[in-house]
C-alpha positions as CSV (number, residue, x, y, z in Angstrom):
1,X,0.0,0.0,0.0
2,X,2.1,2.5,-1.2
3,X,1.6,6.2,0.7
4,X,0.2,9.5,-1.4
5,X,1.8,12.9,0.5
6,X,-0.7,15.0,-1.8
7,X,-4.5,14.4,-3.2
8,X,-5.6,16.8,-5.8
9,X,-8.7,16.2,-6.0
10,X,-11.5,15.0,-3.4
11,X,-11.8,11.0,-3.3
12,X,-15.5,10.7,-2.9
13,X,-16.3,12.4,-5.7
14,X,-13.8,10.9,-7.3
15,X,-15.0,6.8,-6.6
16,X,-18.4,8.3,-7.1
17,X,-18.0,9.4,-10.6
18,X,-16.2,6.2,-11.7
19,X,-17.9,4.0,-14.1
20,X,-20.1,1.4,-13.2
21,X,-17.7,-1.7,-14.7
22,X,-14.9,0.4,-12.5
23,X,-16.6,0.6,-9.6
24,X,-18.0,-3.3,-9.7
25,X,-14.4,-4.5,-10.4
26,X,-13.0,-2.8,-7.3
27,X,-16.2,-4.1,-5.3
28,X,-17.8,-1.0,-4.1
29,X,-20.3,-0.6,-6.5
30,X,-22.9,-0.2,-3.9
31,X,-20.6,0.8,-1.5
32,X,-20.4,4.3,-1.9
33,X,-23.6,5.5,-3.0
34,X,-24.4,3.8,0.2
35,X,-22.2,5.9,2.3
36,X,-22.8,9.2,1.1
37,X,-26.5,8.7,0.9
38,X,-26.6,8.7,4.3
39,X,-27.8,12.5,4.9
40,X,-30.6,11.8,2.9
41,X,-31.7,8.6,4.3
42,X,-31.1,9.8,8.3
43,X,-33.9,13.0,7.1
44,X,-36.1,9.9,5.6
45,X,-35.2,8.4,9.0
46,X,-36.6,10.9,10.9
47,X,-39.9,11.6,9.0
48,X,-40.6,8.1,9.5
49,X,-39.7,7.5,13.2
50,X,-42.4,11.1,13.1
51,X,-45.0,8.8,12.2
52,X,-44.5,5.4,14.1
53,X,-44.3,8.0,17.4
54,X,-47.5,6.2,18.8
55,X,-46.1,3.0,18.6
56,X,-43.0,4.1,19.9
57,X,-45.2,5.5,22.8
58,X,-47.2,2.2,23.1
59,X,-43.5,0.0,23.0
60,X,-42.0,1.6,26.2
61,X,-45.5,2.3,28.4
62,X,-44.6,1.3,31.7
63,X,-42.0,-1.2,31.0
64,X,-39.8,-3.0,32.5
65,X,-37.1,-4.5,31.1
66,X,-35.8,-4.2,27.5
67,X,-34.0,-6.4,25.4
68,X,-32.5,-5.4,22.0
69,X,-31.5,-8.2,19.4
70,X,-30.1,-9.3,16.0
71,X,-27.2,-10.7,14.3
72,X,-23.8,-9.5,13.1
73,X,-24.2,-5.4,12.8
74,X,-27.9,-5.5,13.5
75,X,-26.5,-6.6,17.3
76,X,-24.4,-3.5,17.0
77,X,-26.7,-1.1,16.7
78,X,-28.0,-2.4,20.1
79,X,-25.2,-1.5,22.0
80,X,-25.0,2.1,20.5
81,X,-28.2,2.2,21.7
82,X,-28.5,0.6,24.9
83,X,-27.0,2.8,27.3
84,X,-29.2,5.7,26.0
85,X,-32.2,3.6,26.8
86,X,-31.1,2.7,29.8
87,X,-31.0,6.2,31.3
88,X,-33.9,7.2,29.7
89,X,-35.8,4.4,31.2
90,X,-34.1,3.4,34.0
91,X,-34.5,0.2,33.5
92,X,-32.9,-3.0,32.8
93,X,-31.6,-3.1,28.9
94,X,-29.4,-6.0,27.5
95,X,-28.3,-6.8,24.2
96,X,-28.4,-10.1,22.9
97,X,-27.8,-12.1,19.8
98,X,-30.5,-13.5,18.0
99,X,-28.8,-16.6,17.5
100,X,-28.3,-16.7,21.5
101,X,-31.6,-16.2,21.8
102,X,-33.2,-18.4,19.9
103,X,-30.8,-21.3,21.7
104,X,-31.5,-20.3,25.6
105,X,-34.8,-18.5,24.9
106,X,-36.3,-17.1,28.3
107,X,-32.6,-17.5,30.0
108,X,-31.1,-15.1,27.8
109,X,-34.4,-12.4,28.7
110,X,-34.1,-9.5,31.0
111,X,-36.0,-10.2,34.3
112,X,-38.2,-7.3,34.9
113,X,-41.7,-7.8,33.6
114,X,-43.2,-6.3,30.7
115,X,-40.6,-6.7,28.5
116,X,-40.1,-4.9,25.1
117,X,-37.7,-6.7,22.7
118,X,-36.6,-4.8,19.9
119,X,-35.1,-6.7,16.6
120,X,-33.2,-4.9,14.5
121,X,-32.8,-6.6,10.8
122,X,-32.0,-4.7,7.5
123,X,-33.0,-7.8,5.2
124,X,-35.6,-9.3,8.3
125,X,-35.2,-13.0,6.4
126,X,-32.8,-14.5,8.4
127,X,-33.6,-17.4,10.3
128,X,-32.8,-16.7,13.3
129,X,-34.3,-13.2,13.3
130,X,-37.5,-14.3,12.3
131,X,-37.3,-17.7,14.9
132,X,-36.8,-15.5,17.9
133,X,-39.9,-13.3,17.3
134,X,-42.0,-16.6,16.5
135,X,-41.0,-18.3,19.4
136,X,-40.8,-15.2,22.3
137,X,-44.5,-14.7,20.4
138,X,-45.3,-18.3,21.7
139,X,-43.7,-18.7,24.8
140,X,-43.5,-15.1,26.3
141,X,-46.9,-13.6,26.2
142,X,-45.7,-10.7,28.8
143,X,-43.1,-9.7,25.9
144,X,-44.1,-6.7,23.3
145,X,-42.0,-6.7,20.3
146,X,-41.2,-3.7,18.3
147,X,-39.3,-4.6,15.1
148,X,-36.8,-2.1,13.0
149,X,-36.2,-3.3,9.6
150,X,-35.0,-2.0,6.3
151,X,-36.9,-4.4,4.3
152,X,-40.9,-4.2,3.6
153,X,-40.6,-7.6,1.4
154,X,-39.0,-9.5,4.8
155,X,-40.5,-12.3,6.9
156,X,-40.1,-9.5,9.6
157,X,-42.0,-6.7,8.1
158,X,-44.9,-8.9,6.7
159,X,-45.6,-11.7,9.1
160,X,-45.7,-10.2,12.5
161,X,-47.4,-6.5,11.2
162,X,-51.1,-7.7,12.1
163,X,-49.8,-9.5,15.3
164,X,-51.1,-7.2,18.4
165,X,-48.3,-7.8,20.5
166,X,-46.1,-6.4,17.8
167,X,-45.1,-2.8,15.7
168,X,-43.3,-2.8,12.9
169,X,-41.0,0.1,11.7
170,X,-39.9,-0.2,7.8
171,X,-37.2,2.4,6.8
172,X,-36.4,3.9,3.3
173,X,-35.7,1.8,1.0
174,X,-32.3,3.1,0.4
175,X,-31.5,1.8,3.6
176,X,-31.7,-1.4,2.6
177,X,-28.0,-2.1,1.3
178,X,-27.2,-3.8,-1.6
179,X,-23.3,-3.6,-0.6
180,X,-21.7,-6.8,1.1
181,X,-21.4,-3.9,4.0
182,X,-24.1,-2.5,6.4
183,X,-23.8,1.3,5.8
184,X,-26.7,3.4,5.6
185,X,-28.9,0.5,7.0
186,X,-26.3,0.2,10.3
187,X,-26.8,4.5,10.7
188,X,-30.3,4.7,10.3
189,X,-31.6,1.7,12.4
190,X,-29.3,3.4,15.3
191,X,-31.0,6.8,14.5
192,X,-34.6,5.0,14.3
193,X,-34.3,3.4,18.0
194,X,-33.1,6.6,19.3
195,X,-36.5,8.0,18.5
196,X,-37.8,5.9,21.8
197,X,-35.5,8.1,23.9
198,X,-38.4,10.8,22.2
199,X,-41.7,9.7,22.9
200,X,-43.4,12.7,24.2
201,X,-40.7,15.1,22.6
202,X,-40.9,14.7,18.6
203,X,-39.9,18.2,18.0
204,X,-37.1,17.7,20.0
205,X,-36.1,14.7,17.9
206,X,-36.9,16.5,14.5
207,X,-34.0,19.4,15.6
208,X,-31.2,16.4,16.5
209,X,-31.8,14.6,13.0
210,X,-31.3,18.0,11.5
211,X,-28.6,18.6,13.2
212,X,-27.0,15.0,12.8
213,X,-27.7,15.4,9.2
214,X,-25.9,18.8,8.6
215,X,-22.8,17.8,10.7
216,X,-22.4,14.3,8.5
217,X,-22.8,16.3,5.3
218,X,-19.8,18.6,6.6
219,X,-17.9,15.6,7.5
220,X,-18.0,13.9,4.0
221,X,-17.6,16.9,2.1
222,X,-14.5,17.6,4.3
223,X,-12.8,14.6,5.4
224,X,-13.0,12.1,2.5
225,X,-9.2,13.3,1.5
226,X,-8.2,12.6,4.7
227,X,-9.2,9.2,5.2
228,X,-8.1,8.4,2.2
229,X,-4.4,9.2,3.0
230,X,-4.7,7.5,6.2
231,X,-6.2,4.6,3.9
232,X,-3.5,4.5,2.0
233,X,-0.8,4.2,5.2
234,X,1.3,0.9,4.3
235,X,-0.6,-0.5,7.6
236,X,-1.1,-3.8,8.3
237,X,-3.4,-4.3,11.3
238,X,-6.2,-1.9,12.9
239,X,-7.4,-1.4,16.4
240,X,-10.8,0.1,17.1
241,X,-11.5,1.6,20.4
242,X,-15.0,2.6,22.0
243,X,-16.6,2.1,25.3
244,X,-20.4,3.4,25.9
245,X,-22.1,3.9,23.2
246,X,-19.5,4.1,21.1
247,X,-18.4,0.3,21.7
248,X,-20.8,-1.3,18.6
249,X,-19.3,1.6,16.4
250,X,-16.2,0.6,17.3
251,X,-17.3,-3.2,16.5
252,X,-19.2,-2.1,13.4
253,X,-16.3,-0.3,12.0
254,X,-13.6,-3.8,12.6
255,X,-15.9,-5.6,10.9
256,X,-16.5,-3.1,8.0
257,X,-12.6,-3.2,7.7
258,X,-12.4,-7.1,7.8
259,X,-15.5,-7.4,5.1
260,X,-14.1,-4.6,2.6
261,X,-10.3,-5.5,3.1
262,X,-9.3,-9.1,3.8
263,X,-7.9,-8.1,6.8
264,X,-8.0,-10.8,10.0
265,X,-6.8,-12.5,12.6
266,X,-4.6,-10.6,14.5
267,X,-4.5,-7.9,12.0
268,X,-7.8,-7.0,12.7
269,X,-8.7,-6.3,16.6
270,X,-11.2,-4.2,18.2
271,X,-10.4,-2.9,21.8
272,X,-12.5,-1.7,24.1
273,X,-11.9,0.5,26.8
């Protein structure tokens, strides 16, 4: 990986305007429309989280205990979420792994009683996401569910919508990544579950989308050189660090790096502190 001192011109743009063939023969065809879409999409985000606000309100009415779930980066965005619901609530929030979940069942469940679980999914077909909402359905009737998927074709979004013990939030579908890599749909399901820290306050909300949106459209416009010279380092291994909230960033962004780069093993390692 040889090192470039000086970019003329600004790389985003740059990948952006390459031709389709290009673009598919480096493999991120999807990639970066999928990146610097997100602006858009996070508005899109917030309109629709605007409109789900009753069953945002009816998800966390007097609850006791939540539990957020999925698989891979969809469990990711529950830990940049959790601690913020925590606070808000003051209550009991875990985050488990659908697969985990669908193994131990009510061992792996929060104790307090009701219990909202929320499953987040950007296709909503995989098995296990769709097994641990069929069998908490059947075996934990105290348990509301509140689903956040970027799909409206998956199992998710169409099999449990009539279900009263259910709602079902369906985002853009832009958000639904085509890319081997969860980009806009990894963003906007955190931004989407960070309405239920809102659920008298929408207004409030509106204004820190807004302002999310306008701060990442600064940082892509100004920072893609950047990155791209640190990209470009003759590196060999990465370390992401996080703690908080920022912990399933910092584990979303190792395994961006390992999906788009080959890089693994010991070459890849996230660290948390």
């Amino acid at each position: 990986m040889p090192e470039t001192s000086t970019l003329t011109f600004d790389e985003l743009d740059r990948l952006a305007a390459a031709d389709e063939s290009g673009q598919k023969s480096l493999g991120y065809q999807h990639t970066i429309r999928e990146i610097l879409q997100q602006p858009d999409t996070w508005a899109a985000t917030c309109n629709i989280a605007a409109a789900h606000q009753s069953d945002f309100q009816w998800a966390v009415e007097g609850i006791q205990s939540i539990v957020l779930t999925g698989s891979g980066s969809s469990q990711f965005v529950g830990e940049c979420v959790r601690l913020g619901l925590q606070d808000k609530f003051g209550v009991a929030v875990q985050v488990t792994g659908g697969g985990e979940l669908v193994t131990h069942g009510r061992r792996e469940l929060p104790g307090g009683r009701p219990a909202l679980m929320i499953s987040f999914a950007r296709s909503g077909d995989s098995p296990e996401s769709t097994s641990v909402v069929a069998r908490m359905l059947e075996t934990r009737t105290e348990v509301r569910h509140l689903v956040i998927t970027c799909n409206r074709l998956g199992k998710l979004a169409s099999e449990y919508r009539s279900n009263p013990r259910v709602r079902v939030v369906v985002l853009d579908d832009r958000t639904n990544d085509r890319s081997l890599v969860m980009t806009s749909s990894f963003t906007n399901m955190v931004l989407a579950a960070q309405a239920l820290i809102y659920p008298h306050q929408p207004q409030q909300y509106e204004r820190d989308c807004e302002n999310l949106t306008r701060l990442c459209r600064g940082l892509l416009r100004s920072s893609g050189n950047e990155i791209a010279r640190v990209a470009r380092l003759p590196f060999r291994r990465a370390m992401f660090l996080g703690s908080g909230s920022r912990l399933g960033a910092a584990r979303e962004s190792a395994l961006k790096m390992l999906e788009m780069s080959a890089l693994h093993g010991p070459a890849n390692r996230l660290g948390a502190h």
